[in-house]
Each structure stands twice: as C-alpha cells, then as structure tokens.
N, C-alpha and C positions, 0 to 999 in steps of 0.2 A: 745083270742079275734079273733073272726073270721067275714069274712063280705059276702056277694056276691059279683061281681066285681062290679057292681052299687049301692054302698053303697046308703040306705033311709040316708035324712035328718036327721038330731038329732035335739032331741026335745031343745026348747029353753034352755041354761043355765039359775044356778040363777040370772046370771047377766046379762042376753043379751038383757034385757030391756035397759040399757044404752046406750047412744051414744057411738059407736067406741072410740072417744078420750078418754071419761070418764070410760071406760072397758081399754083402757090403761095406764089409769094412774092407775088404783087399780090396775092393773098387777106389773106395774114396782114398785109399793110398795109394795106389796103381796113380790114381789121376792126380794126384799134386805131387807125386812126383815126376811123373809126364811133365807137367804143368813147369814145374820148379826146374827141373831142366833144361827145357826150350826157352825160357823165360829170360835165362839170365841173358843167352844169346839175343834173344830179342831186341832185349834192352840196349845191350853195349852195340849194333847196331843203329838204334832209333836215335839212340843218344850221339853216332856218329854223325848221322843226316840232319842229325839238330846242327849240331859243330859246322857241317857245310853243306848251308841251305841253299844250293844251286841243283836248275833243271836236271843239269847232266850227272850230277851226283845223285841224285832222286832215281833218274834210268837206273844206276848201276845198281842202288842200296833194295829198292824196294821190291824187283827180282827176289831178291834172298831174303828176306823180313818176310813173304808169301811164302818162299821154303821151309823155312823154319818153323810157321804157322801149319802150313802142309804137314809137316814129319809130327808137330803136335797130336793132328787129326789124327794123323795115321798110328799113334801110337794109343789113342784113345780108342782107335777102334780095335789094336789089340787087343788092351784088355776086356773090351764089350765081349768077345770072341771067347775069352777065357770065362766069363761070368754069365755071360745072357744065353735063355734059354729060349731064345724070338723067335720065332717061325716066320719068316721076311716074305711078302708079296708083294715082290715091285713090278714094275713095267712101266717103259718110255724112256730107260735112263742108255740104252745104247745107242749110240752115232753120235752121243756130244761131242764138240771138240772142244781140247784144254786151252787151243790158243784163239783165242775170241772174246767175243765183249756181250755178256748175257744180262737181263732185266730179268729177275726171278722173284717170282711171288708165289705165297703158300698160306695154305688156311694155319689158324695157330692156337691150341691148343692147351700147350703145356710145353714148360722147360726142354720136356725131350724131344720137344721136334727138332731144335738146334742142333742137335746129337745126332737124330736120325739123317739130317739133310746132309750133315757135314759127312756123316760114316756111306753114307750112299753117294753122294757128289766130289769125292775130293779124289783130284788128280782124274777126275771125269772132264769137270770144264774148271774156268780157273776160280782162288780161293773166294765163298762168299765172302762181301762187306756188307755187316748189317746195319740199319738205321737203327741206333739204339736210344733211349730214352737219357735226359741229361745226367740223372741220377747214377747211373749204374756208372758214370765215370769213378765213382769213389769204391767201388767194389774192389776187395782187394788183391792184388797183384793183376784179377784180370782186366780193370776197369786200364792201368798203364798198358796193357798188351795190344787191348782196343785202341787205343790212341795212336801206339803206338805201329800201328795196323791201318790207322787214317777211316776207322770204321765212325760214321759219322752222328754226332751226337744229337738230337732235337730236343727242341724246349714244347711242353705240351703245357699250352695255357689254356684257361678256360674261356668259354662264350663273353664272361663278363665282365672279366680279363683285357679279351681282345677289343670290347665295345668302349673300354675306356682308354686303353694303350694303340688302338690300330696300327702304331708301328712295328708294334711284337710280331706281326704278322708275316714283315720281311724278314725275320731272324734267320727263322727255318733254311727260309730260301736261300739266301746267305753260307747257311752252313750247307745247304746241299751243294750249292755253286761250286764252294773251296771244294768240299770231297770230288768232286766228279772230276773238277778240273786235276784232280790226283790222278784220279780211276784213269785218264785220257791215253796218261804214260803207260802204262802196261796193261795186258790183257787181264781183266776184271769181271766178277759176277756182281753186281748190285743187289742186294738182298732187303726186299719190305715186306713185313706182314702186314698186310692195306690194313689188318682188321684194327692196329696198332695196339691191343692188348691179349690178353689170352682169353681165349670164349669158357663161360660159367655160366650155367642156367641163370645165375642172379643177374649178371651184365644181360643177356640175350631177353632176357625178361624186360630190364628197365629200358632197354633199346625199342622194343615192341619189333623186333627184329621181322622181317617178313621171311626170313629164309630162317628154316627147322634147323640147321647144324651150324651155321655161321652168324656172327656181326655184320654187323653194315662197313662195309669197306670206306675205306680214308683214301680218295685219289690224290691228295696234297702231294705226298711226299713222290708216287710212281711219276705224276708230272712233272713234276721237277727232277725230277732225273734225267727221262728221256728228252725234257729242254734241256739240259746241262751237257746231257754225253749227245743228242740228235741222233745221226747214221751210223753213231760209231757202232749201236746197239749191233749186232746179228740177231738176235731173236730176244722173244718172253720167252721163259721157261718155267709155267704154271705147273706147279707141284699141289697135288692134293694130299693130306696123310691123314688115314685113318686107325681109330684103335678100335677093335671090335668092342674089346672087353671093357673099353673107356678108358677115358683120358688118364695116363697115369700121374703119378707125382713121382720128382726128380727120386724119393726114396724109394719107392717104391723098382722104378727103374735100375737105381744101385743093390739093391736087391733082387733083384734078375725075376721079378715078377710078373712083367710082361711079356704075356704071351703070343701075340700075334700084333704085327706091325705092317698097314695094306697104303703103299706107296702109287700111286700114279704118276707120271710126267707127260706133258705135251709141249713138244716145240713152236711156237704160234709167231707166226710174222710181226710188226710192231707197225701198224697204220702210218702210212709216209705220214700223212695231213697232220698226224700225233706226235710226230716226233720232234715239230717247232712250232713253238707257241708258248704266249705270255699269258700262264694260270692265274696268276694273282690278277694281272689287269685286264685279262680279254675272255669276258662271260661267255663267248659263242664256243671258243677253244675249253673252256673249263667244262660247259657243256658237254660237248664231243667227249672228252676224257672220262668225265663219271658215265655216260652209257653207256661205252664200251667195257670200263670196270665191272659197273653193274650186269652186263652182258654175260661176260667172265663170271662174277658170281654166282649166277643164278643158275647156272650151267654146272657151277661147283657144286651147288649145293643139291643140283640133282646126282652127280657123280657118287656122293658120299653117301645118300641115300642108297644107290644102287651097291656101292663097294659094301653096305651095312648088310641089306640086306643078303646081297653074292655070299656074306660071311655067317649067314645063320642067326644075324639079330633081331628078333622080332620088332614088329611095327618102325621097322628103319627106312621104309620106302619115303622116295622123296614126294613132299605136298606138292600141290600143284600149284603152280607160281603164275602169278598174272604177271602180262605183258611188261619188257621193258619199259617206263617212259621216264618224261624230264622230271621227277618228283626229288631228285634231289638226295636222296638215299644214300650216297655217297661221300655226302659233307655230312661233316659236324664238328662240335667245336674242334678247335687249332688243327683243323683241317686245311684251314686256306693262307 
C-alpha cells in the first residue's frame, strides 16, 4: 500500500452513510464479536499446550494460536473497511517477508496505533508480540488471549522502587528471557514501543523531552530482546505513524472520525556488536544500545516533523536536535 504524501480522500465506506455514533456502535459490535469468536478457539488451543507442555507440542500448537490471532486481525480490519473513512499514506511496508524473525519499534501515540500496525502488517511479516504492561493482564477476555499468545508481560517499577528492591530489576529480564525463548520456535515479530507509554503534552512536558513529537525512548526492554533472540533477528523494522489531525482516541476512531493516517516503515540492519551482550551488567554494551536508540530517535523525530509538515500542518517542522552523545536519555526509571 502505497500513497503520495497528500493522501486523496477515500471514497465513501459501506457504512459512512451512518451517523458517527451509529458507525460506532456497529464497530464496537463488529469487534467483540470478531473478538468472541476467535477467542473461544484461542483458548481451547492454549489450554491444550497448557495440558502438554513439551517443545514439540509448542512447534505444532503455536503455528495455529498465530492463525487464529491472524484471522482476528484480519477480521478487524474488515470491519475498519466497512466504517472508516481514513485516507492511508503508507510507504516501506512492501518486500517484507512473513516467514522471518523482525524487532519492530514504533513512536506511540494512542490506542490506535495497535490497530493501525496490525491492519497494515498482518500477513505482511509474522504476527506482532507486544511487550505489555503487568496490568492489562486482567483486561478482560483480551488480557487471556495475550497470554495466551506468549505476548510478554513487564512489571514497571519506579526509581525508588528499584533503589531499595535492586533485585526487581532482573524481573523484567526474566520475563523477556522466557518470551523470546518462545518467539525462538516459530517465525515472530517482537513488538516495543521504546517510549513505554503513550505521548501527551503533559508526559512530554514532565520528561523535558528534547525531541518536539516524541518521549525519551526506554532501551531496557529492545535489549533484551535482541540478547534473548541474538542473530535469529533478520532486521528492525522502525515504523513511524503519524495523525495529521492528532492523535485520535480509541472513540473517536470507532467513530470513523479520523481522517488521515501517514504510515512510514524502514527496514534497518541490527548492529552484530548489538545483538550480544549483557544490558544489566555491562555499562560499555548498555551504552552502545542507548545511542544507537537515541540515533533512531532523533531521526524519528525529524521524520514526523517533515511527514506533519508534507501534510499541511502548520509549524510541524522538526527542531533542530543537538548532537547524539552519552547523556543518557534513554534510561529512566525500570528502565534497566
């Protein structure tokens, strides 16, 4: 899917006759019953793999626990099809392959990025696994689906926290170790938003953030990936996603209210010297990692400028960003 940077209008959906509320509510039924279908399948699968927890039943089971996840997506983005009236401007998303092993990072926004990446990347390379916060395990039916998906959970402790617990700080690790060692068996997308929350004027303010449209990225969790999975990676696959018209909210989006969606992708090699090494215990490697993060950011953070402004938004031009160095920007708390 490709676009010009001034994506044309799309032509009306089948449903964009309806009032906004009335194209939301067919959404949010569209989607739990999506949801409520694949779901049960899910389950009586995961719950098999529970029953017999060996490698080679793992090979067979977790193939089709990705399909059925798959057929989720794909039914999700039917109804998007039927309700949204988005003007799409992608580029970078042809030549992936499905069967490979990708490290994908993306700026993050709002709820719908997850929507967007899934409705543009699925059945492109294989299905994202996202790092999710501990909490959202209790979400309901989808926080079982996640689990039951091997999509990996982290605990987000604070600075002062970790200065009196320091063990808290191998949790993380811990839990990245088990998922990757999952991811190993089958061809897998690893999904982090480094920024590890969604960006708001009020976050990007208390951060005293140096980049105009982003967070300060969290290399914690992409490191420990690429030590967990090493060569098996083939590539990053740094996704940028911009809303002209700003960051929507999840209702807004069931709503079919947003209007233009400007997607970038670039496929980026993954530093051999990056791909082994011990983050928690060896400062020179944790080093290396946040610069190159930071690198990537700041790079992003001129992208989105330019994608704002290519889209007609005034004073969207990216600031002018001093030089990479080792200041550190990268960590913060349960970062490490």
């Amino acid at each position: 899917m490709t676009a010009s940077s001034l994506a044309p209008p799309v032509a009306r959906p089948p449903l964009g006759w309806l009032p906004a509320p009335l194209r939301a509510a067919v959404a949010v039924i569209l989607l739990a019953l999506n949801t409520l279908l694949w779901c049960g399948l899910l389950f009586a699968l995961a719950i098999l793999r529970l029953l017999l927890p060996w490698t080679a039943v793992r090979r067979v089971l977790d193939p089709w626990l990705n399909r059925v996840a798959t057929a989720w997506i794909a039914g999700n983005s039917g109804w998007m099809r039927l309700t949204q009236r988005t003007a799409w401007d992608v580029e970078g998303i042809d030549g992936l392959t499905y069967r490979g092993w990708y490290l994908v990072v993306a700026n993050h926004q709002s709820w719908v990025d997850i929507f967007v990446l899934q409705h543009l990347l699925n059945r492109r390379i294989p299905m994202l696994k996202f790092f999710l916060k501990q909490e959202l395990i209790w979400v309901p039916v989808m926080g079982l689906a996640w689990w039951a998906l091997d999509f990996p959970f982290m605990r987000r402790h604070s600075e002062s926290e970790l200065l009196k617990h320091p063990e808290k700080r191998l949790e993380d690790v811990e839990a990245t170790r088990r998922a990757c060692a999952k991811f190993a068996l089958v061809p897998t997308s690893v999904m982090n938003f480094v920024e590890g929350t969604r960006f708001t004027p009020a976050k990007h303010a208390a951060q005293h953030s140096r980049y105009r449209h982003l967070l300060k990225p969290k290399a914690g969790g992409l490191a420990m990936a690429m030590n967990a999975l090493g060569d098996r990676f083939d590539a990053l696959l740094d996704i940028t996603i911009a809303y002209p018209d700003g960051a929507p909210t999840f209702w807004q989006f069931l709503r079919g209210d947003v209007r233009r969606i400007v997607v970038r992708a670039q496929r980026l090699p993954i530093p051999h010297e990056l791909a082994h090494g011990d983050y928690v215990a060896d400062p020179r490697y944790r080093k290396k990692v946040q610069r190159w993060l930071l690198d990537l950011w700041h790079r992003k953070d001129a992208q989105i400028g330019e994608l704002l402004a290519a889209a007609g938004v005034a004073s969207a031009g990216a600031a002018a960003l001093p030089a990479v160095d080792d200041s550190g920007d990268a960590e913060s708390a349960g970062d490490r």
